[in-house]
N, C-alpha and C positions, 0 to 999 in steps of 0.2 A: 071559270075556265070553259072552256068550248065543250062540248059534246059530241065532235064528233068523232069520229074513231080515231085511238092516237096513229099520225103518221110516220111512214116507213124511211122518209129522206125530208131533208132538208126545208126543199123548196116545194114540199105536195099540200102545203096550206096557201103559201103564196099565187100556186097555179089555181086553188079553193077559189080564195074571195078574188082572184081576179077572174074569172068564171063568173058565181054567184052577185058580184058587187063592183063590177069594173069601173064605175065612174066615181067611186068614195074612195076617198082621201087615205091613202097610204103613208105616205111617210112629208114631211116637210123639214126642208135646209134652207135655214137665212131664206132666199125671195123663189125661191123651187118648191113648187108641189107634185107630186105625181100621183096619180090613181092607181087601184090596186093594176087596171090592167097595164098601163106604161110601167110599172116597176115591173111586174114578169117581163112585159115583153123587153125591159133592157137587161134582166137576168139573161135568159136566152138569148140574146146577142152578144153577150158579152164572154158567155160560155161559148158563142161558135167564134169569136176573137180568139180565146184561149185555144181552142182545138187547132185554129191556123195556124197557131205562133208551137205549134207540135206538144200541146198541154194535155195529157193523159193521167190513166188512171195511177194513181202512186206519188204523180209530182207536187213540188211544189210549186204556191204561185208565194209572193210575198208585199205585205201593205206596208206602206210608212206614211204616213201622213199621222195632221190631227184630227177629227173626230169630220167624219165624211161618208154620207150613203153609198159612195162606192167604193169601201170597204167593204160593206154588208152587199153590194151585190157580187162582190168577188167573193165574198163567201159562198154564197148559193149556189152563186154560177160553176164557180172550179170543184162545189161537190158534188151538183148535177154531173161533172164526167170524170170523177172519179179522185178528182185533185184535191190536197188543203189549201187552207191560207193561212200562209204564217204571219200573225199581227204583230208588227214591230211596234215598239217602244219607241217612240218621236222624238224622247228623252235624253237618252244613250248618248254618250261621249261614241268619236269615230270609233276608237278601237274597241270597243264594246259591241256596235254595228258592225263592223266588218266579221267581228266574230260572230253573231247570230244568224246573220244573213250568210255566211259561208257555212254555218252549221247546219245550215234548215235545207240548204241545198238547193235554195229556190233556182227556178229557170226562169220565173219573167217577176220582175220587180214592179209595181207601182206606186208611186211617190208622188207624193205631193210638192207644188212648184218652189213652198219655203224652205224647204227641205233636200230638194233635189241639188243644190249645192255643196251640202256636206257629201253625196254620194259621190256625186263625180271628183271628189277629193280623194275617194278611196278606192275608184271603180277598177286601178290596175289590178285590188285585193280579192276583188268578188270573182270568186275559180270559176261558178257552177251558173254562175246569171248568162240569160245571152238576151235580153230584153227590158230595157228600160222604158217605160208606158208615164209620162207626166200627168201629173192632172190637178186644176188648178178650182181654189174655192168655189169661184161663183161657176163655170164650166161653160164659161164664153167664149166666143171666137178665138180658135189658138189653141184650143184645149184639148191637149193627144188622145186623151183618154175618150170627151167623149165624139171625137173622131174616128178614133177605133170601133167605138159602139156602133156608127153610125154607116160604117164601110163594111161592117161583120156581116154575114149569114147566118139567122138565127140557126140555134142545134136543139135537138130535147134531150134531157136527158141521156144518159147512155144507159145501155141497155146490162151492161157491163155491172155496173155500181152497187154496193152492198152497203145496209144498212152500216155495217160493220167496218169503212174505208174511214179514215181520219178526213176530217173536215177543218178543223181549227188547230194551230200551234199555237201555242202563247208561253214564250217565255220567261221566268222566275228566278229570280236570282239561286245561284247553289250553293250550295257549303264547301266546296271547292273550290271558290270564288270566282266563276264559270256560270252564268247562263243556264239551268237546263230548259229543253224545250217538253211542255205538257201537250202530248198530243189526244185531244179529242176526238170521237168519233161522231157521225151524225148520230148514232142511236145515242150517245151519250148526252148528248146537247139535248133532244128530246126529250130524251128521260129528266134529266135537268128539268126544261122548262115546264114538265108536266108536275112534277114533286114541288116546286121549291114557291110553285105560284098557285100552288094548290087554293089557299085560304082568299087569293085575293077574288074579291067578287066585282067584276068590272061591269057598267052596265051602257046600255045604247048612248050611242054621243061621247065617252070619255075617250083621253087622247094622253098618252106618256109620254113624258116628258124624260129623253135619252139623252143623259147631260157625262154621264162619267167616260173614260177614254175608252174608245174601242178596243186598245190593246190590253186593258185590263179584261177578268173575265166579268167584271160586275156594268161595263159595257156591253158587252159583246152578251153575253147572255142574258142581261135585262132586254137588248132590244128584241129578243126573241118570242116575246112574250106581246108585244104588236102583229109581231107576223105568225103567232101562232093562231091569236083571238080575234084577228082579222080587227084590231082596235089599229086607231092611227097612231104614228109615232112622231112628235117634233124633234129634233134631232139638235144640238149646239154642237157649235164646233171648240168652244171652251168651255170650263166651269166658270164662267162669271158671272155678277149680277144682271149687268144688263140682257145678257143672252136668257140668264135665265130665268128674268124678268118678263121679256118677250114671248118666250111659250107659255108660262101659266096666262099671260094674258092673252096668246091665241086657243085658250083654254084645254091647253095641259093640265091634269087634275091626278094623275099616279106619276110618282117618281123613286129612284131609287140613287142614293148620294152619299158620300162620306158624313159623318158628325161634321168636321170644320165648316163644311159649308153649313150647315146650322147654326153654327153659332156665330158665322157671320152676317147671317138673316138675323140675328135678336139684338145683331150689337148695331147694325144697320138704319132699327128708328120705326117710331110706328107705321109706317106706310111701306115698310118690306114688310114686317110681321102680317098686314093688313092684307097683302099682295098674297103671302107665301098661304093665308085662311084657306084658300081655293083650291089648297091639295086636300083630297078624299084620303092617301095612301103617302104616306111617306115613310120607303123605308129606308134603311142604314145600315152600313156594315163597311166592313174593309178594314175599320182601325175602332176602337174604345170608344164608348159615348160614357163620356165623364158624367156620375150620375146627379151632380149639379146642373148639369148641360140638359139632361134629359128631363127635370123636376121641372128646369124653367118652358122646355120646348113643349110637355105635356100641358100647363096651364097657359099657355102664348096661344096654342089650337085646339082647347078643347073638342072638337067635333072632328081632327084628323087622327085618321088610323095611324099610331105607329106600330114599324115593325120591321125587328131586326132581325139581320142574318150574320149567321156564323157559317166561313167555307171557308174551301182553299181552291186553287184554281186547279189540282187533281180531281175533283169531283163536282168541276165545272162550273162550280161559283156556292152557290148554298149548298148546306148539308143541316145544320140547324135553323129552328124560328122561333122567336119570340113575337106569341100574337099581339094581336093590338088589345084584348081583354088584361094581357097580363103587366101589361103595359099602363093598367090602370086600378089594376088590383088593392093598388094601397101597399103591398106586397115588395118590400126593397130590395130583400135577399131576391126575392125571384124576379127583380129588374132587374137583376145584377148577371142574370146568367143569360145562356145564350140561345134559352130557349129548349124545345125536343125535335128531335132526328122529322125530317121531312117525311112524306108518306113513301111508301118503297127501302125508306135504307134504315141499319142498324148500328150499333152503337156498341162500344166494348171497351172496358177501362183496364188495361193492362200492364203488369207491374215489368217497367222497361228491362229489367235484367232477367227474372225468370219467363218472361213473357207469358205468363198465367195471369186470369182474370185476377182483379183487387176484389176484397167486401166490398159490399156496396155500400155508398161513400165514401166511399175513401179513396185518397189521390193515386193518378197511374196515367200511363199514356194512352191518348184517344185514338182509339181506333172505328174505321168507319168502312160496311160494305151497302155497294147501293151499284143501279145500271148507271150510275152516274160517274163512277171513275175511270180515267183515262187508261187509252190503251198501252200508257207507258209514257213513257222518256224519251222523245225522236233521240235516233241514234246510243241511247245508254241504257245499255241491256241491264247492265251491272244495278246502277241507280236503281231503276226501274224492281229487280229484285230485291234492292235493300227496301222500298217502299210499300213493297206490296207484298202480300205472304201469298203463296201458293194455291191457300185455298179462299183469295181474294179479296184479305183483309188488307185496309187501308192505313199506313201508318203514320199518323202525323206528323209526329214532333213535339205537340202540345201535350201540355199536362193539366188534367183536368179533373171530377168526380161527375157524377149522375148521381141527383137522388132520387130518393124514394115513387116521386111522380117524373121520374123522367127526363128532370130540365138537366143540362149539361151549363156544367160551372168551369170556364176555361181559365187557369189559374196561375199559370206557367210555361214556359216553354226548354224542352228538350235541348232544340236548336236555338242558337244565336241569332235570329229574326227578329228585325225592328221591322214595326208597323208605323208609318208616318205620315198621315192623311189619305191612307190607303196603296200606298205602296210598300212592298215586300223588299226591304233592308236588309240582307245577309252581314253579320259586322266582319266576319275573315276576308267578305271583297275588300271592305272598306281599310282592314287593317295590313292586307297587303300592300295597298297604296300607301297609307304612311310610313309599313316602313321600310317605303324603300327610301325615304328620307336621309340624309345624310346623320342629321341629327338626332336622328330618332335609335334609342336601344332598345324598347320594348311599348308594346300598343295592346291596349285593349280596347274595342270599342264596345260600347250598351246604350239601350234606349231607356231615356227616362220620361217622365212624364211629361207630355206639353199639353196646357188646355184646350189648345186649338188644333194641334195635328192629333191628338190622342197622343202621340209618343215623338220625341227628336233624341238625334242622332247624339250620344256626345262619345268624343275619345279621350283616355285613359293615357297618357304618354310620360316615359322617364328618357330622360336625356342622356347622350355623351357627345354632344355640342351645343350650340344657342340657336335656339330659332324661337320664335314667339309664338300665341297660341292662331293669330291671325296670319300669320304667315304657313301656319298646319292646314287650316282652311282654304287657302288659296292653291296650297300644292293641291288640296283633295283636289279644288276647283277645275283645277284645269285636268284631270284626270279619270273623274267619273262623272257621272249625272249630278244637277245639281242636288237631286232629295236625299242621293248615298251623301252626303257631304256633311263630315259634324257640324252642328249647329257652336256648337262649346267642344273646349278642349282644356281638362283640368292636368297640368305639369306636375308630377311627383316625385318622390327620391327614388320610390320602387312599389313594384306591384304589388299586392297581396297574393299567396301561393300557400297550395297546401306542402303537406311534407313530401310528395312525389316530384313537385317543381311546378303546377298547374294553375294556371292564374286563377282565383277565385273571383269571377267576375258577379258574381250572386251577392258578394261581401262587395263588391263597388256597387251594386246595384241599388241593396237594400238601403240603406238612406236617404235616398229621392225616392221611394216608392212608398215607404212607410211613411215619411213626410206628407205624401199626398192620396195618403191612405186607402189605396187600391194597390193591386199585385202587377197587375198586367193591363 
């Protein structure tokens, strides 16, 4: 990591190496390269856009596209005067969208051109918008967006702004089957990238490869870690092979990616495995790395660092790491875990009902304090207080232990969260959709094992009419995103419940997970 003093906002490394290093290579998109000084200087133009269009300290701005550098300069730009960006989900069924994008409260929208179809389908819905901004992949002739850059008056900064102004929303599915929005602060993203990249030792000439969605936090906060260390960043605008065939061979050498994409590099043939040799750094998180998955990925590159993270997008993306020594340790039980608390934050295993610490070793709910958690819940005060204690502990969800040296062993979950190639699955969204099913009397949904996403969706459903399990599927289909959507749908007489009347979804659980002999 960098040495130089950590920074107070956002963009004061960015204005760094473009100062110090103006003509080296910043960021690259498909056939776009920019230097560090052209990427400031379209930050600052893009922030005197937003100030025209009446973009102030408190607002929001809002992205939708898929994975695109001006995202990341709306980010800098709208914290430079005070704004966040709320990072959409590209994903989202309409009513899903409409509902995030009215939550967030955004005033100017930017959207990408594949995308900008579905909005103007919903645009009678959006209260709080009063500007929609296009902008298209390659950013050629025609492209609003960066014709807006191009007609702005740069601005600096406002003078106004505090480390302490929300920077980034990014919304998570809730238990309420609702959306919440996790709002970040710049100090928190900082503090973020300062802790959680602590261990990585990048050196002259290496270049990251930014392949996961910007709307996740393990986008949006990996790419932070280029514009922190003034390293270059290649950007894709999807997870595939050939995109991401193309940056390691414009020598991309750190990246950060779900398991599945892993194991579609080993199933792919010697000349991906051959390809994929040239990462220094690969690390992983988001969803399970099946330790089959990991036995083969460890001997396919012997000479690459692995190394995983355990977060949530409350604490900005990492909060645990598993180094890359231990990742070779010989050591299964401690492959298996998720590593020790990053530098700066703490850890605490608490029994969920009395909320007193456990012994140690022993199971209880993770709790976690660090500069890295959010200022809250946009808009859900309530939420926000069930989440966090008072005197600023972090509550997860998760159930987990800590032993003796510290590695945190995450073993279970509180909440109903399916993880599926790194997207956050709430099963109550997913079960309100079926059942509003004609046919449906009762639903449970859980995640069970899949090789390849780490976990899929399946539902649990009793009947009092006929519909088939493929016709359950397609109702989801056309109703939520396609990842919420069960993969499998097992039909039964009736649920399993305890004596109160409570579906015991732990007893549908346990059988595909002891079968594939991991918990979670």
């Amino acid at each position: 990591m960098s040495e130089l003093p950590t920074p107070r906002f956002l963009d004061e490394r960015t204005a760094h190496w473009a100062e110090t290093k103006p003509d080296a290579e910043a960021v690259t998109f498909k056939d776009r390269t920019w230097t560090w000084s052209q990427w400031y200087d379209r930050i600052r133009h893009l922030a005197g856009a937003l100030t025209e269009m009446g973009v102030g300290r408190g607002d929001v701005v809002a992205f939708l596209d898929k994975n695109h550098p001006a995202c990341v300069e709306t980010t800098l730009a709208a914290a430079s005067i005070g704004a966040a960006t709320a990072i959409v989900n590209f994903r989202l069924a309409g009513d899903e969208m409409d509902y995030v994008l009215n939550d967030s409260g955004a005033k100017v929208l930017i959207v990408g051109s594949e995308l900008k179809p579905g909005v103007d389908k919903i645009r009678d819905k959006l209260t709080s918008l009063e500007k929609v901004v296009e902008v298209t992949p390659d950013g050629g002739e025609g492209d609003e967006y960066e014709a807006l850059l191009a007609a702005a008056t740069p601005v600096d900064r406002s003078e106004d702004v505090e480390p302490d102004d929300v920077a980034i929303i990014m919304y998570s599915s809730g238990t309420t089957g609702r959306p919440k929005g996790v709002a970040l602060t710049q100090a928190n993203l900082i503090a973020h990238t300062e802790s959680a990249f602590a261990g990585w030792e990048l050196d002259e000439g290496d270049k990251n490869l930014v392949a996961m969605p910007l709307f996740h936090v393990g986008g949006s906060s990996y790419m932070q870690l280029g514009l922190h260390t003034g390293v270059a960043s290649y950007m894709t605008r999807d997870v595939d092979g050939a995109q991401l065939a193309g940056g390691i061979l414009s020598g991309a050498n750190r990246t950060f990616l779900v398991p599945a994409v892993l194991a579609k590099v080993l199933e792919s043939g010697e000349d991906a495995v051959k390809l994929f040799a040239a990462l220094k750094t690969y690390g992983y998180g988001a969803s399970p790395m099946p330790l089959p998955l990991l036995r083969k990925a460890l001997e396919a590159w012997p000479d690459t660092d692995f190394i995983q993270a355990y977060g949530l997008t409350e604490v900005g993306g990492v909060i645990s790491l598993l180094a890359p020594e231990d990742h070779r340790s010989g050591d299964e039980e401690r492959m298996g875990s998720a590593g020790r608390v990053v530098p700066g934050a703490e850890v605490r295993v608490v029994d969920p009902d009395s909320l007193e610490d456990v012994e140690p070793g022993k199971q209880g709910e993770l709790w976690f304090k660090s500069k890295q958690l959010m200022k809250g819940y946009h808009n859900k005060p309530d939420a926000t207080k069930e989440a966090v204690t008072e005197d600023g502990w972090f509550r997860t969800g998760d159930i987990g232990r800590v032993d003796a040296d510290g590695y945190i062993f995450v073993e279970d979950r509180l909440k109903d969260m399916i993880i599926t190639g790194g997207e956050n699955v709430y099963s109550i969204e997913v079960e309100r959709v079926l059942a509003e099913h004609p046919a449906v009397a009762e639903v449970a949904v859980i995640g069970v094992p899949d090789e390849k996403w780490g976990e899929s969706v399946k539902a649990v459903v009793s009947l009092e009419g006929e519909v088939t399990d493929e016709e359950l599927i397609s109702w989801a289909k056309e109703r939520l995103a396609g990842y919420k959507c069960p993969r499998t749908v097992d039909i039964v007489d009736e649920l399993p419940r305890n004596p109160t009347g409570k579906i015991l979804k732990k007893d549908l659980r346990q059988p595909h997970w002891e079968k594939a002999g991991r918990k979670v």
